[in-house]
Every structure is written in C-alpha cells, then in structure tokens.
C-alpha positions in Angstrom: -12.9 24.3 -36.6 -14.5 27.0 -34.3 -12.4 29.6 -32.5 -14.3 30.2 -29.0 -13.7 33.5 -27.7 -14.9 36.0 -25.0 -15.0 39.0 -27.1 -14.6 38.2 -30.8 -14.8 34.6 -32.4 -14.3 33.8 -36.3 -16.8 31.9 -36.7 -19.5 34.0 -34.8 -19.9 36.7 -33.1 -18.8 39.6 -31.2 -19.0 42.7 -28.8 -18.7 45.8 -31.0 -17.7 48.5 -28.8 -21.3 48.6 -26.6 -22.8 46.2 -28.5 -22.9 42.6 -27.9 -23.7 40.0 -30.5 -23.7 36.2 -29.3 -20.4 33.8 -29.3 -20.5 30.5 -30.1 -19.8 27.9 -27.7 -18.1 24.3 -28.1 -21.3 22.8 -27.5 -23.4 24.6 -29.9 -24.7 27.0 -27.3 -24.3 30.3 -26.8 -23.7 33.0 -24.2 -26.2 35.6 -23.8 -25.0 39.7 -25.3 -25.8 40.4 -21.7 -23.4 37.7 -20.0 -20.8 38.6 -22.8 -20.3 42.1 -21.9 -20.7 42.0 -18.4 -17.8 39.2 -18.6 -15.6 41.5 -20.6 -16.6 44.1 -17.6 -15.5 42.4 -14.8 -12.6 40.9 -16.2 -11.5 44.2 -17.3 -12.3 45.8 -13.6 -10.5 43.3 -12.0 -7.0 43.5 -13.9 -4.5 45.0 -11.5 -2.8 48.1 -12.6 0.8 45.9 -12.8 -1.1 43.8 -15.0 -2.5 46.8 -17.5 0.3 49.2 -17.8 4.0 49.7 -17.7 6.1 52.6 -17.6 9.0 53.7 -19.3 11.3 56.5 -17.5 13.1 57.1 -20.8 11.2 56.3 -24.8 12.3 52.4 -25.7 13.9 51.8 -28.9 12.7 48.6 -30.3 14.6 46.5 -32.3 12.3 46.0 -35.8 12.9 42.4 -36.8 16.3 43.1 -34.9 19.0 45.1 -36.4 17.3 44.6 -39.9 18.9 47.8 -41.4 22.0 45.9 -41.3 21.8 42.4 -41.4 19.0 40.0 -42.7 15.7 40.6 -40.8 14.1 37.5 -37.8 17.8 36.0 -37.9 19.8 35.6 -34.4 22.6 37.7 -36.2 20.0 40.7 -36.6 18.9 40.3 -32.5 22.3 39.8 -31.5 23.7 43.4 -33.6 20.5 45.3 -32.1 21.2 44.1 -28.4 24.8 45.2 -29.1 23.5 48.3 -30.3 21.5 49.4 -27.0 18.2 48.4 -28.0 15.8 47.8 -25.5 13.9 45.1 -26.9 14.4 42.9 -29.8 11.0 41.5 -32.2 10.1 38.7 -33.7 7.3 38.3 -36.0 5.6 34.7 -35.5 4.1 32.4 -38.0 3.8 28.6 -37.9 4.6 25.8 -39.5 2.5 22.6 -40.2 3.7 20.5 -37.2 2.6 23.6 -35.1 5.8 25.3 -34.1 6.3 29.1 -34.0 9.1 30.6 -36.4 10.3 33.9 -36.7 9.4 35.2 -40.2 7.3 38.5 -41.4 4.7 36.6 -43.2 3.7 33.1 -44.1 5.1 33.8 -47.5 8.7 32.8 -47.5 9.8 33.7 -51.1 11.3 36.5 -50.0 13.0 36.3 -46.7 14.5 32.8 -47.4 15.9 30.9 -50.2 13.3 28.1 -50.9 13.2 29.5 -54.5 16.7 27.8 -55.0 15.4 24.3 -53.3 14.2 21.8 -56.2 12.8 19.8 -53.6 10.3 22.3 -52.4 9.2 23.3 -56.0 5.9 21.7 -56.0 4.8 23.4 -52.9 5.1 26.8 -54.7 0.8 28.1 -54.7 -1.5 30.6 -54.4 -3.4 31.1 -51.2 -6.1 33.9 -50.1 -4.3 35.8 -47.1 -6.2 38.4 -45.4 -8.2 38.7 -48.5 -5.6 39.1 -51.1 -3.9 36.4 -53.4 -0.7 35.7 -52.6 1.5 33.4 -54.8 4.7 31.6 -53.2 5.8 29.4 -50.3 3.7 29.2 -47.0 5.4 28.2 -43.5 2.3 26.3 -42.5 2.8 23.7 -46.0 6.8 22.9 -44.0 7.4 21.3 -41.1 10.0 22.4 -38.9 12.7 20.1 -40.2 12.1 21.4 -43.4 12.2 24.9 -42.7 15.5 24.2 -40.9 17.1 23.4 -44.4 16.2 27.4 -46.4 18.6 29.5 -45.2 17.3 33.3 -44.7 18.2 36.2 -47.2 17.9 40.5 -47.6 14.5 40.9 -48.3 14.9 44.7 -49.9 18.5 43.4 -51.9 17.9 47.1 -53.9 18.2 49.0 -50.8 20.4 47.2 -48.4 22.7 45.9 -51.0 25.4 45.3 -48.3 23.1 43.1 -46.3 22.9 40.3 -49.4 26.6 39.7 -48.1 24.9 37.6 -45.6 22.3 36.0 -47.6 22.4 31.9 -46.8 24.2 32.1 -43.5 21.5 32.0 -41.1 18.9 29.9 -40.5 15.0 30.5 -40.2 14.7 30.5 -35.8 12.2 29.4 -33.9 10.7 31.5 -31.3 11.5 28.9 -28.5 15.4 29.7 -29.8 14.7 33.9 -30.2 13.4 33.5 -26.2 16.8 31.4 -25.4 18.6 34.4 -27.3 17.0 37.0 -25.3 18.1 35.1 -22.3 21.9 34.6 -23.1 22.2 37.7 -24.0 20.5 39.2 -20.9 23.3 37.7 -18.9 26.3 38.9 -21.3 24.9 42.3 -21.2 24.4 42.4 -17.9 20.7 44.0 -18.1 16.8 42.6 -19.1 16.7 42.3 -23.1 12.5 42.9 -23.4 11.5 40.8 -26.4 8.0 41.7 -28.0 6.8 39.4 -30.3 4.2 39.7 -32.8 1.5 37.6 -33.7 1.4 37.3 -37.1 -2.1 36.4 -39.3 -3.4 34.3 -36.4 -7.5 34.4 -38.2 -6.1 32.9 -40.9 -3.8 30.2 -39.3 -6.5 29.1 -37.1 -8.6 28.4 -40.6 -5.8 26.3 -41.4 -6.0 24.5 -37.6 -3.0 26.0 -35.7 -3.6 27.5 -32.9 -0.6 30.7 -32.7 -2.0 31.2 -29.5 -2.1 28.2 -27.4 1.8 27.8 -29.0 2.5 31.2 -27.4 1.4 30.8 -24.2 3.0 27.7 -23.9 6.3 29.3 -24.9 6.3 31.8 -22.8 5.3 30.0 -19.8 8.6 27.7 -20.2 10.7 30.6 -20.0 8.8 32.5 -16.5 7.4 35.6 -18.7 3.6 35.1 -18.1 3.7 37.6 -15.2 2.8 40.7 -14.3 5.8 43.2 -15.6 7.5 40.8 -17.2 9.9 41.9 -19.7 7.5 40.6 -22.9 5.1 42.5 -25.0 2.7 40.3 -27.2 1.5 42.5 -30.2 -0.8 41.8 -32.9 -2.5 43.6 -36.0 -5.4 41.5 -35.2 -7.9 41.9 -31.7 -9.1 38.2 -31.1 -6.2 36.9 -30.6 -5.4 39.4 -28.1 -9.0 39.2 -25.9 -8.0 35.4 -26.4 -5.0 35.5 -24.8 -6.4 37.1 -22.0 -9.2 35.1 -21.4 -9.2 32.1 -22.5 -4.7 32.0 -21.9 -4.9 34.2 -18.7 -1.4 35.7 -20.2 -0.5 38.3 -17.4 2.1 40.2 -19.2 1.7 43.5 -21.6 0.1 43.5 -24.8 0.1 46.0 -28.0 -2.6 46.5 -30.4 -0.8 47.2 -34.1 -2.9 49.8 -36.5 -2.6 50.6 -39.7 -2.9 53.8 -41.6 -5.6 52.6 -43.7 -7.7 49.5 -43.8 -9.2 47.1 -41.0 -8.3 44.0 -38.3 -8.9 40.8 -40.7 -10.4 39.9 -37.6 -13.1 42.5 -37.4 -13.2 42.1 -41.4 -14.6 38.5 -41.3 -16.6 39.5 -38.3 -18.8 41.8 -40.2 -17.7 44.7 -37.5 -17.1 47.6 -40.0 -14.9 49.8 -37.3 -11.3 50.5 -39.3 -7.5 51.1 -37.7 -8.7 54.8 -37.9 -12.3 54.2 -36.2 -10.6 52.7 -33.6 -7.3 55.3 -32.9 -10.4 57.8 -32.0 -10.7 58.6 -28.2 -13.7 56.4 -28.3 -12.2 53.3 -29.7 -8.9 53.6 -27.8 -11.6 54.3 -24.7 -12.7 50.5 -26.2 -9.6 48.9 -26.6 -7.8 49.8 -23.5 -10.0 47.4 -21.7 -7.8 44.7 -23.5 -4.5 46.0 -24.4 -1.7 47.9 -22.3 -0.3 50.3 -25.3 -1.2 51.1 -29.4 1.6 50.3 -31.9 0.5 52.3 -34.7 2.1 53.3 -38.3 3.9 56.7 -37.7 2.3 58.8 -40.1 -1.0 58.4 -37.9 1.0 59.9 -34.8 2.9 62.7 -37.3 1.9 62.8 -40.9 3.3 63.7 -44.3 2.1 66.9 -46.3 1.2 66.4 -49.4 4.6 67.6 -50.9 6.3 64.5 -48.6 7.6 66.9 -46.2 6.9 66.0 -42.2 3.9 67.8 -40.9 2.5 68.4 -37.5 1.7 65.9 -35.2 -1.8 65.0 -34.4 -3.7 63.9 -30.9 -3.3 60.4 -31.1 -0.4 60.4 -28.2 -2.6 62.6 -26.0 -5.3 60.6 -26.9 -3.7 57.2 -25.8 -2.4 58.6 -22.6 -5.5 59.7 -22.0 -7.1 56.3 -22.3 -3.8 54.9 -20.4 -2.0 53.2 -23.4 1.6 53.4 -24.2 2.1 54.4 -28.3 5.5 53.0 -29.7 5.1 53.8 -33.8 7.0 52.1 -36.2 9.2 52.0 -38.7 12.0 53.9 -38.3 14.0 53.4 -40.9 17.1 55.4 -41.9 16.9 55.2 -46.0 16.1 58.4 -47.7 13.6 56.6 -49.5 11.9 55.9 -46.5 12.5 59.5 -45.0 10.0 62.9 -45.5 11.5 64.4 -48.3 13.1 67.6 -45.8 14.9 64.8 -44.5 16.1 63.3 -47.3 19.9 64.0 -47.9 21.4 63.5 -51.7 19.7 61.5 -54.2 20.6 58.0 -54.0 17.1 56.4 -52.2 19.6 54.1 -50.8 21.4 56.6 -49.0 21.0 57.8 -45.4 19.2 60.8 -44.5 18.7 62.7 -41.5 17.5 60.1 -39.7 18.4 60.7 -36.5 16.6 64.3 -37.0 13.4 62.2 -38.0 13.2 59.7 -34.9 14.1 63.1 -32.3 10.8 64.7 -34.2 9.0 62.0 -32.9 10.5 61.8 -29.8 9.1 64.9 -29.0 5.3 64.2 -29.4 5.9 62.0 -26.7 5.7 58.7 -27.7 6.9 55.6 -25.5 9.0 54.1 -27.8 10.1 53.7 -31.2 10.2 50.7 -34.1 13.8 50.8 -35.4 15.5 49.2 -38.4 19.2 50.4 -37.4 18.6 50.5 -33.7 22.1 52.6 -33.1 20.4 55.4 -34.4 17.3 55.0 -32.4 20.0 55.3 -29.6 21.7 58.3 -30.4 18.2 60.2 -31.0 17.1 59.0 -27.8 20.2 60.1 -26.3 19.9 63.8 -28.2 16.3 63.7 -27.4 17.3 63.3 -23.4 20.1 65.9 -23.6 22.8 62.9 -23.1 26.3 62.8 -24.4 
C-alpha cells in the first residue's frame, strides 16, 4: 500500500526543511518539488491563528497515561483518579487492532500492559516483529480483533516500582479510544469544567505497513464527538511527522497538534524517508522554524528542556523554551514522575528507588523555565507544584 501525503509519504518522498523531493501520487504521478512546497506554503499562510496556537493562562498538568503512578496505565480507572486529581487533560496512547479500531495501549506490544501471557488461547499468536527497526518479541494489537482484546484484562507495567498498583492487576479492561472520548465527556459534566484529552498517535509508519490507517480512524473519532474545531479541547500528538502533515491535509483536522522528540535518535518517519535530520536537528531554532508550519506546540523529553550533570544531579536549563516561543510553539515535557529512581539524584530522598523524592521540588524547577505544561505520572503532585509554582494555597 502507498501512503499519499503532502509533505512526507512512506513510500516516497519528501520536503526536507527547503528542500523538496517528489510524492507519489495514487495514480503513479507525481507532484512537482515546486508545487509541493508552495502547497505546504499556502496552506501554512492561510491557517488562522485559532487554528495554530492556544494559550494557557496558567502551565497544564497533563495526565501521562492518566493517573499511572497510581493505578494501571490507559485504564478508565487511571483517567478517572487524574480527573479527580485536577489534571487538566488526560492521555491516551493509540494503537490498533486488526479489524481497525483504536485502543488505548503504549505500544503494539501487549505483554506487558495486559495479561494475554496467562491466555492459552492466544499462545500461538506470541512473535517476533521489526518495530521501528528493532525486534520485538510478544503480542501485537493489530494480530486481535477488538473482541478479542476485550477478553486480556490490563496489569502494572513496572510491578518492581509501583508494587501497590499490581493490587489492580485484571480489573480493567483494555478501552477503546471511542470509550476514553465518552470518558472525557461524562466526566466533563461531573466536574463541572472541559477535561482536554490529548491523544497520541502511536507507531502510525508502521501500522500503515500493516494496512491500518490510525489516521483516517482518528479523524473519524473525533469528528463524532464535535472536537475537529478550532480550540477545541483535544491535542493530537505524535513521535512521528507524517502523520501529523497528514492530518492536516489530507484530514483537514482543525484542532491543536504536538510534535513528540526524543533525546536521542530520529522520527521512524524521517528514518525510512532517507531524511537524516534527528529529534535534536530538529529542536534547533531552524527546525522548530520548520516544524511550526505544521504543529501548534513541541512535546519533548525533559532532559532536552533541563538536563542532568554528569553526576545525576539537575543542571541548568537550556534555550529550547525560548526557542519554541520564539517559533510560537507551546513545550509541555514529559515525564514527571515521582520515584526516586526516576528523580536527579539532589532530589532523590532515602534509598529505596521506589520511594518518593522531592518531586514536587522537581516539576516547580521546571515550571520555572517556563514551559506550558507538564507530563505527569501522579498528577496530584503536578497540581500542588503548579499551585507552589503560582504562589497558591
């Protein structure tokens, strides 16, 4: 199958930052570098500004794969603690099954979020597939149909860290995102204020190899439930850049979207595309220059926005914030998580890695760059350092 897209396609090629290389059309054709970029000009030109940015008066706290620091992550349990909590906006990571439908899970690879180890049935689907170039042995989403999915039953993925969470290991089912966007919408009304929901689109150059389209699915999703507007309370965020040009052009989605980055490495996208620009080549004023025409704010790992000294301790923050203002993109970093062994070591507090630390003291730190928002595992404590952070009681 051949992905057709305005900016980057799969299966042929691409604008790289100024330069345009032809795309591929269905009929064999192809557009012209020339037609190419002057598309992506206009298009880019002609965006309102409610369409391109939001604003924040006060830093969101994002609810990472909901209140995972406490209860079993993509699980309605986990949204419904972080909405209860005070996040802002609860995420759920989307992957697809075989019959085309968007669950909530972290990866393709089920082994281990769910049970499906413990299913005899399922045994003989166990395999080893190539995912974003690297071998991955276990279950995939896209080998189960939903009905079969509906029968695993979620578990703690990090058991030797959040011990207590394995309490609720086989109580939850694996959602679909058409039932996290119902979620978002009860508990809207019971809370009496707009839940934002940002999902993430998980893998999509290698599940349209496989002949899913995340995509199409998402648009469609979204558009059932009135978010494809302008200001809408949705974020669509992706590690990947096609499927975020694609969903502009070819989808017309009007709401906000969020280009992921890693602190080392590349877009699979780009990757396959032969385009040898990294996460870091593109965090530079130049590339966020480039990818602002497409995306509304930068999610990237935190360390790029403050990183660790080479002893583990915090160290001083870098330009990237000032740099993504500057290009007019919001930066929400993730994760926040409240473990010492997740924490800088001057954060750390005893000696169990298990333990909290002086987390709250972490997330203020970054608070103070001046970052938009922030990826939380126990979204509570997002809340009280936002609340320190603002000079609240």
């Amino acid at each position: 199958m051949t992905r057709i897209l305005p900016v980057l396609a799969v299966a042929g090629l691409l604008l790289v930052g100024s330069t345009a290389v032809a795309v591929s059309t269905a009929q064999g054709a192809t557009s012209s570098p020339g037609a190419v970029a002057a598309h992506a000009a206009a298009h880019a030109a002609d965006r309102p500004a409610t369409e391109q940015r939001w604003t924040t008066t006060t830093p969101l706290v994002l609810a990472h794969r909901g209140a995972s620091g406490y209860r079993p992550e993509h699980t309605i349990a986990a949204y419904e603690l972080a909405v209860a909590m005070g996040a802002d906006y609860i995420e759920p990571d989307l992957v697809m099954t075989r019959d085309g439908v968007l669950v909530d899970r972290h990866e393709p690879e089920i082994s281990g979020t769910t049970d499906v180890a413990a299913h005899p049935e399922f045994a003989a689907r166990r395999t080893t597939k190539v995912l974003d170039g690297v071998s991955t042995t276990g279950w995939f989403t896209e080998d189960f149909t939903l009905a079969e999915l509906k029968t695993l039953r979620a578990v703690e993925r990090l058991p030797a860290v959040r011990q207590e969470n394995t309490l609720y290991d086989g109580r939850y089912q694996v959602p679909t995102f058409e039932e996290v966007l119902r979620v978002r919408e009860r508990l809207s009304k019971e809370y009496g204020r707009e839940i934002g929901i940002i999902p993430e689109l998980k893998h999509s150059t290698y599940f349209h190899a496989a002949g899913l389209n995340p995509e199409r699915a998402l648009i469609d999703a979204v558009s059932r439930h009135h978010l494809n507007r302008p200001n809408a309370p949705l974020w669509v965020q992706s590690f990947e850049l096609t499927n975020l040009v694609a969903l502009r052009e070819e989808y017309r989605y009007r709401a906000s979207s969020v280009f992921l980055t890693s602190a080392a490495g590349a877009p699979y996208d780009l990757v396959v595309a032969h385009d040898p620009r990294t996460y870091r080549d593109l965090m530079t004023p130049s590339g966020l220059a480039s990818v602002s025409r497409w995306v509304d704010g930068i999610g990237p790992d935190k360390s790029l926005v403050i990183p660790r000294r080479a002893d583990g301790t915090l160290g001083s923050p870098t330009r990237l914030v000032a740099d993504a203002h500057a290009a007019g993109l919001k930066v929400t970093p993730y994760t926040f998580r409240a473990e010492n062994t997740f924490l800088p070591v001057d954060y750390r507090v005893g000696t169990n890695p298990a333990d909290f630390g002086r987390a709250i003291d972490e997330v203020v730190a970054f608070l103070r760059t001046g970052v938009d928002g922030v990826f939380c595992d126990q979204p509570d404590i997002c809340v009280t350092a936002r609340k320190e952070f603002l000079g609240r009681d």
